[in-house]
N, C-alpha and C positions, 0 to 999 in steps of 0.2 A: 776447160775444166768442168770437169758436172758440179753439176749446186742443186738442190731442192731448199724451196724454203719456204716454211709453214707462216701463215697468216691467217686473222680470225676467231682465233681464240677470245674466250670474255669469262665473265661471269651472268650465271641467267638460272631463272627462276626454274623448278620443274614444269614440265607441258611447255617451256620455250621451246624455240628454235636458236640456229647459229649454222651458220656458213661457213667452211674450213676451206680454203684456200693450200695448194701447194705450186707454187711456181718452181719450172722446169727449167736449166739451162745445159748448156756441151752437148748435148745425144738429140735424137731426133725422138720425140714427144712419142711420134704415131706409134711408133715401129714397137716400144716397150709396154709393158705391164706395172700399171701404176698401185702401189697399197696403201692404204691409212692405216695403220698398228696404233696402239694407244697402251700407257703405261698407268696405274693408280700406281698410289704410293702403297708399298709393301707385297706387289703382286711383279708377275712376272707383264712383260710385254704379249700384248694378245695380236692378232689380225681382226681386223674389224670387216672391210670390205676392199675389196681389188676391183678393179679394170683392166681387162686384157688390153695387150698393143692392137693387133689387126682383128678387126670385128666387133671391140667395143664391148664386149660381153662381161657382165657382172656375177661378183661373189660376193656374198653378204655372213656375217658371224651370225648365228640364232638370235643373239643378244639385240642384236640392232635391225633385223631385218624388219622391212616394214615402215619404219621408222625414218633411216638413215639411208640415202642415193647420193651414188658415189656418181659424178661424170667427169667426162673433159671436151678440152677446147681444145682440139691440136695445135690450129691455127697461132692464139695463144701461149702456146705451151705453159698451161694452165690444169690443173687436175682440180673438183672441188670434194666436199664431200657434207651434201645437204643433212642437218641432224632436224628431224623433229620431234618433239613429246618428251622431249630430254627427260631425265632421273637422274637421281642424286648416284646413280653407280654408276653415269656415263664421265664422272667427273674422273678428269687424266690429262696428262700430258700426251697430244696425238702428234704421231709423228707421220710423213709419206716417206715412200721407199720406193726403188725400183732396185734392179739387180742387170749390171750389164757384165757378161762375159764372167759370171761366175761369184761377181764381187757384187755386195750387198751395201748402196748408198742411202742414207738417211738426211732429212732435215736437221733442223735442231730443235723441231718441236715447238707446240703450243700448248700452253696450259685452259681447259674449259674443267667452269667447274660451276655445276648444277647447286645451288642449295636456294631456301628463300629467307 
């Protein structure tokens, strides 16, 4: 059965950091495209950054570029999604995704939320 499951989330000051964690299980890690999306409250679900399956290659939202590196462990079937320089509008419930055969899997989410 596929699982994604978000780990990492906190509370942290602006200009911190935080670590987002998605653990992978049922599909094989490599072969897929992994994404962090994130939700504030009262807005729609956004894409923040993806990882392609084969080659590894990155997309980042404007929002967070620069900032925010997305990588993985295949080995682990492990996706992380490094934040740094946080801001109080990074605050959201981040979820990972992948999509196998058409069908769109999610976490359940972590809650990060920037204030001081």
């Amino acid at each position: 059965q596929l699982q994604l499951v978000e780990s990492g989330g906190g509370l942290v000051q602006p200009g911190g950091s935080l670590t987002l964690s998605c653990a992978a299980s049922g599909f094989t890690l490599e072969y897929y495209a992994i994404g962090w999306f994130r939700q504030a409250p009262g807005k729609e679900r956004e894409g923040v950054a993806c990882i392609h399956g084969t080659g590894g290659g990155t997309d980042y939202a404007d929002s967070v570029s620069g900032r925010f590196t997305i990588s993985r462990d295949n080995a682990k079937y492990m996706t992380y999604l490094q934040m740094n320089s946080l801001k109080p509008e990074d605050t959201a419930v981040y979820y990972c995704n992948t999509k196998l055969a058409l069908r769109d899997y999610w976490g359940q989410g972590t809650q990060v939320t920037v204030s001081s």
